[in-house]
N, CA, C and O atoms as CSV, one atom per row, in Angstrom:
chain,resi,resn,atom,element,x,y,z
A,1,UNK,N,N,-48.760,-9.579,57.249
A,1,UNK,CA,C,-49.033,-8.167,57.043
A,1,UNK,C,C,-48.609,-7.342,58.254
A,1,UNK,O,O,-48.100,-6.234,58.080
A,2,UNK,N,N,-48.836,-7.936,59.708
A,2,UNK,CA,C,-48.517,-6.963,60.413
A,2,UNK,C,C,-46.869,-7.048,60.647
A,2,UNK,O,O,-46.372,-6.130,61.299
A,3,UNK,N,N,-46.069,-8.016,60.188
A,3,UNK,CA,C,-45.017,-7.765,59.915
A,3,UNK,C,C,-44.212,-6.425,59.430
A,3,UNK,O,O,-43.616,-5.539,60.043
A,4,UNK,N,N,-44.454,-6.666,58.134
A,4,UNK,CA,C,-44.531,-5.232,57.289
A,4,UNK,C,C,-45.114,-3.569,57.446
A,4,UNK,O,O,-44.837,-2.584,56.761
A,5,UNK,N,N,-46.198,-3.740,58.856
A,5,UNK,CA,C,-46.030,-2.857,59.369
A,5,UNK,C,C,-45.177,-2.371,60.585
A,5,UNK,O,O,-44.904,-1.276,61.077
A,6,UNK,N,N,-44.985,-3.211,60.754
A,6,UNK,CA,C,-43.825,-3.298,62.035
A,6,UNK,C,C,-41.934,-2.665,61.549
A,6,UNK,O,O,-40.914,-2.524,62.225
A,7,UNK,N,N,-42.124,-2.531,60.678
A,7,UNK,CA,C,-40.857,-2.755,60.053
A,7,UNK,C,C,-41.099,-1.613,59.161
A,7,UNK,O,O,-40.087,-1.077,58.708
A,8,UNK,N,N,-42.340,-1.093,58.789
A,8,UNK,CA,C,-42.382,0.100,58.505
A,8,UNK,C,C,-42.383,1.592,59.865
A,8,UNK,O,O,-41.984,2.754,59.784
A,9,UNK,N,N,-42.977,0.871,60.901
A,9,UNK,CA,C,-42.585,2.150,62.034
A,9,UNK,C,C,-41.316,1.596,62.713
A,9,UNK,O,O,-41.032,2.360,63.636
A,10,UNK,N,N,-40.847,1.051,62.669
A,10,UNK,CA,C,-39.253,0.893,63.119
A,10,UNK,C,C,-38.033,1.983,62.299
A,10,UNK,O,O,-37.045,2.621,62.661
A,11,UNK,N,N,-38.826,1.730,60.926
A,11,UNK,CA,C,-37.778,2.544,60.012
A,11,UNK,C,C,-37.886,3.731,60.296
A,11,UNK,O,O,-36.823,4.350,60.339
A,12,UNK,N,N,-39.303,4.585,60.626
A,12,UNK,CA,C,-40.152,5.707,60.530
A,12,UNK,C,C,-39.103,6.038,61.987
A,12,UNK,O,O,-38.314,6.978,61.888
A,13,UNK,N,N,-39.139,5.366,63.080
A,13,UNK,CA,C,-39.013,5.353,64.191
A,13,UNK,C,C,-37.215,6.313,64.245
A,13,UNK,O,O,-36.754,7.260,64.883
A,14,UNK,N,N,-36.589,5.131,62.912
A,14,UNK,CA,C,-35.048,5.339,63.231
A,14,UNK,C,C,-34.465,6.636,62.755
A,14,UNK,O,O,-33.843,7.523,63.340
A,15,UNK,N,N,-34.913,6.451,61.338
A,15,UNK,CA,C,-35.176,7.911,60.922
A,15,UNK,C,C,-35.620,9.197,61.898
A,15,UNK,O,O,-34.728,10.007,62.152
A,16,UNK,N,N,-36.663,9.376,62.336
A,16,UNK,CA,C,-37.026,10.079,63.450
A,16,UNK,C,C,-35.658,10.310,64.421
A,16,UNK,O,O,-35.216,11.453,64.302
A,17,UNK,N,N,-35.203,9.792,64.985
A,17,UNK,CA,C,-34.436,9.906,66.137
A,17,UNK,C,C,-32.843,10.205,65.369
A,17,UNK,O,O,-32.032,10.947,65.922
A,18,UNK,N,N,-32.586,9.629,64.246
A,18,UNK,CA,C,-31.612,10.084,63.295
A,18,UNK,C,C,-31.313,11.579,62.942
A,18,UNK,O,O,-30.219,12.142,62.918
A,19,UNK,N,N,-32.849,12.201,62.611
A,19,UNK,CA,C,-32.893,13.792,62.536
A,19,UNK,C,C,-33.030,14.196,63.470
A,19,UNK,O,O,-32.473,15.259,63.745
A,20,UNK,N,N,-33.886,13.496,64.456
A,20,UNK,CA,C,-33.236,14.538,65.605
A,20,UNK,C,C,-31.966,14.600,66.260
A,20,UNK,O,O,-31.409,15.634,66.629
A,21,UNK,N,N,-31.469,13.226,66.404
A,21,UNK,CA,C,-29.553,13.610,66.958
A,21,UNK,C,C,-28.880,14.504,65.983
A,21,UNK,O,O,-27.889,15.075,66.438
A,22,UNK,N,N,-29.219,14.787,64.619
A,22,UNK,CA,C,-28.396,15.268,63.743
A,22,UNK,C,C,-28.956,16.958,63.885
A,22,UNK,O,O,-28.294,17.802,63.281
A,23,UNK,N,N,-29.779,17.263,64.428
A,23,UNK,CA,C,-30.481,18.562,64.656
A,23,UNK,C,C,-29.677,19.212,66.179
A,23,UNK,O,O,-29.423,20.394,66.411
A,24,UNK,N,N,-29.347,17.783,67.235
A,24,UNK,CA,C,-28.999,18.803,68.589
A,24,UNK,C,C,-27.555,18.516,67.943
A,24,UNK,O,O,-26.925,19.573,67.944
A,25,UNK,N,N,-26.890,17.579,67.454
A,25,UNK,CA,C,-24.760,17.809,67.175
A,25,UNK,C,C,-25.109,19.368,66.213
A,25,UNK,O,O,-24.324,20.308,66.335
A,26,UNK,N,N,-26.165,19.471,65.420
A,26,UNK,CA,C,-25.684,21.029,64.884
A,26,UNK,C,C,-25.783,22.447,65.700
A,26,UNK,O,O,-25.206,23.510,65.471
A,27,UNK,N,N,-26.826,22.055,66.854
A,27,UNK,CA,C,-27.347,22.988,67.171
A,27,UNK,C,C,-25.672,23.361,68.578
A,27,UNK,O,O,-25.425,24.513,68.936
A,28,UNK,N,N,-24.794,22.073,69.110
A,28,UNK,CA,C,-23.880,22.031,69.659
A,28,UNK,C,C,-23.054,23.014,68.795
A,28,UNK,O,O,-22.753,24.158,69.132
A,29,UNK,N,N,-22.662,22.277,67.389
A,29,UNK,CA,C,-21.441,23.157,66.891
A,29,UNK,C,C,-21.714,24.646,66.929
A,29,UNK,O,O,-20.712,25.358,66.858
A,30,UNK,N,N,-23.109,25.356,67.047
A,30,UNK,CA,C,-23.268,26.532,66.561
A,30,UNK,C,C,-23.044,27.089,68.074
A,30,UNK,O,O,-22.468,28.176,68.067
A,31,UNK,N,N,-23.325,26.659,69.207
A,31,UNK,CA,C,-22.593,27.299,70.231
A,31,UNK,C,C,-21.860,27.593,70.627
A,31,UNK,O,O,-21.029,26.756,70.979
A,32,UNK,N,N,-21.641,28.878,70.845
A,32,UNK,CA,C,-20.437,30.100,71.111
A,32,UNK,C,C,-19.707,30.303,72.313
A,32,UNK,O,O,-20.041,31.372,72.824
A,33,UNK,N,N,-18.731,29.619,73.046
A,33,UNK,CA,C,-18.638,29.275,74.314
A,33,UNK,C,C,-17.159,30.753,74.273
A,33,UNK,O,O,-16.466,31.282,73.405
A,34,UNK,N,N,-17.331,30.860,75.722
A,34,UNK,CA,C,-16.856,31.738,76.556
A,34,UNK,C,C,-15.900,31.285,77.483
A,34,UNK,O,O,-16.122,30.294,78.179
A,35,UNK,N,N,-14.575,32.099,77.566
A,35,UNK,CA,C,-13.853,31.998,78.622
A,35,UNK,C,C,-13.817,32.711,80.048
A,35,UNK,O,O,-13.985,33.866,79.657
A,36,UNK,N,N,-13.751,32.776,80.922
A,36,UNK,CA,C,-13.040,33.858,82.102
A,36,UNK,C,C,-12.491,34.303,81.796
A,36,UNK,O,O,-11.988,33.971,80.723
A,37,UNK,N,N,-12.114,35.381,82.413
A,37,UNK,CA,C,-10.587,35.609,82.468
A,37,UNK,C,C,-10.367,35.092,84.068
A,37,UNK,O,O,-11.188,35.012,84.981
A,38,UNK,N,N,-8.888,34.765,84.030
A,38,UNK,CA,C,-8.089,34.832,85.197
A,38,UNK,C,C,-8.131,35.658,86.297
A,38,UNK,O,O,-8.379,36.846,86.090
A,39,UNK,N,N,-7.992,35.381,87.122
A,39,UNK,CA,C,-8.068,36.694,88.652
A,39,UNK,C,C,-6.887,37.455,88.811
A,39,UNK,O,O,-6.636,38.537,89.341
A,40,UNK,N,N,-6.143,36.482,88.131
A,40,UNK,CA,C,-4.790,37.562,87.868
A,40,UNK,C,C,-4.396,38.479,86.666
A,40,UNK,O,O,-3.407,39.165,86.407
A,41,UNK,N,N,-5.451,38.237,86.107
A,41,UNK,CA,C,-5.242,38.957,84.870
A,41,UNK,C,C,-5.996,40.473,84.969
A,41,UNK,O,O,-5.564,41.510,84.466
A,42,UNK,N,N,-7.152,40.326,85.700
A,42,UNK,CA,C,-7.975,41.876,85.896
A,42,UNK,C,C,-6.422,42.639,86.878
A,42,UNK,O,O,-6.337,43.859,86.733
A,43,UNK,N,N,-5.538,42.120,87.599
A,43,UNK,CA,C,-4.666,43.163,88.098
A,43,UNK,C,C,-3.470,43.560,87.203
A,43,UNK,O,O,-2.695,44.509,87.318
A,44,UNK,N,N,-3.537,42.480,86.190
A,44,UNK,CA,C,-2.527,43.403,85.695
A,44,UNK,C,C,-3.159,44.139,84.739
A,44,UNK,O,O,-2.483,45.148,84.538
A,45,UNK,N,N,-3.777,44.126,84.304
A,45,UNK,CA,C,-4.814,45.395,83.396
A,45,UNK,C,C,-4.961,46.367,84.205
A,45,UNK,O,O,-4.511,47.464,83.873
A,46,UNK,N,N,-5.691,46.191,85.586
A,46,UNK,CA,C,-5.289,47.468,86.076
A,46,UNK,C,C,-3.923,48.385,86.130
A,46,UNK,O,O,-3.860,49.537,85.699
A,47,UNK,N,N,-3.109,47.839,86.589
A,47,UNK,CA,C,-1.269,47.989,86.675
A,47,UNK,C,C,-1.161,48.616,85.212
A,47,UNK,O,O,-0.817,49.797,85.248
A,48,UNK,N,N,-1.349,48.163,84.088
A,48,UNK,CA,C,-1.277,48.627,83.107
A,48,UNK,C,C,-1.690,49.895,82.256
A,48,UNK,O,O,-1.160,50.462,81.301
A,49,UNK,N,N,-3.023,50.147,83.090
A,49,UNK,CA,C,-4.111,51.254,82.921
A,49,UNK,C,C,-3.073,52.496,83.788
A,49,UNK,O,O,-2.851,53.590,83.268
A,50,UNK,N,N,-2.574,52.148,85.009
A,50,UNK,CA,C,-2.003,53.027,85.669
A,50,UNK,C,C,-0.803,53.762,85.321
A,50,UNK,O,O,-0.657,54.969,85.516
A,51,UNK,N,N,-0.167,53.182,84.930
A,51,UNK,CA,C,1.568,53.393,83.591
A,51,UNK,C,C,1.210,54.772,82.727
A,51,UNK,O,O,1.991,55.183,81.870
């Protein structure tokens, strides 16, 4: 008997940790990542603004 419970919180266990990895890879894709810009790029925008 305590077999069968053993093997019932293992499953409980895998499951568990299953939804949660599958909860943070979604919560990854939904993040919105950002670039710099370049240091050379704010001068030529300026240069450009000036024209």
């Amino acid at each position: 008997m305590s077999t069968l419970v053993g093997v019932i919180l293992s499953v409980i266990i895998v499951i568990l940790i299953l939804l949660l990895t599958m909860t943070q890879i979604k919560k990854g894709y939904e993040y919105k990542h950002t670039i710099d810009p370049l240091p050379g790029e704010d001068i030529q925008e300026e240069k450009s603004d000036i024209k």
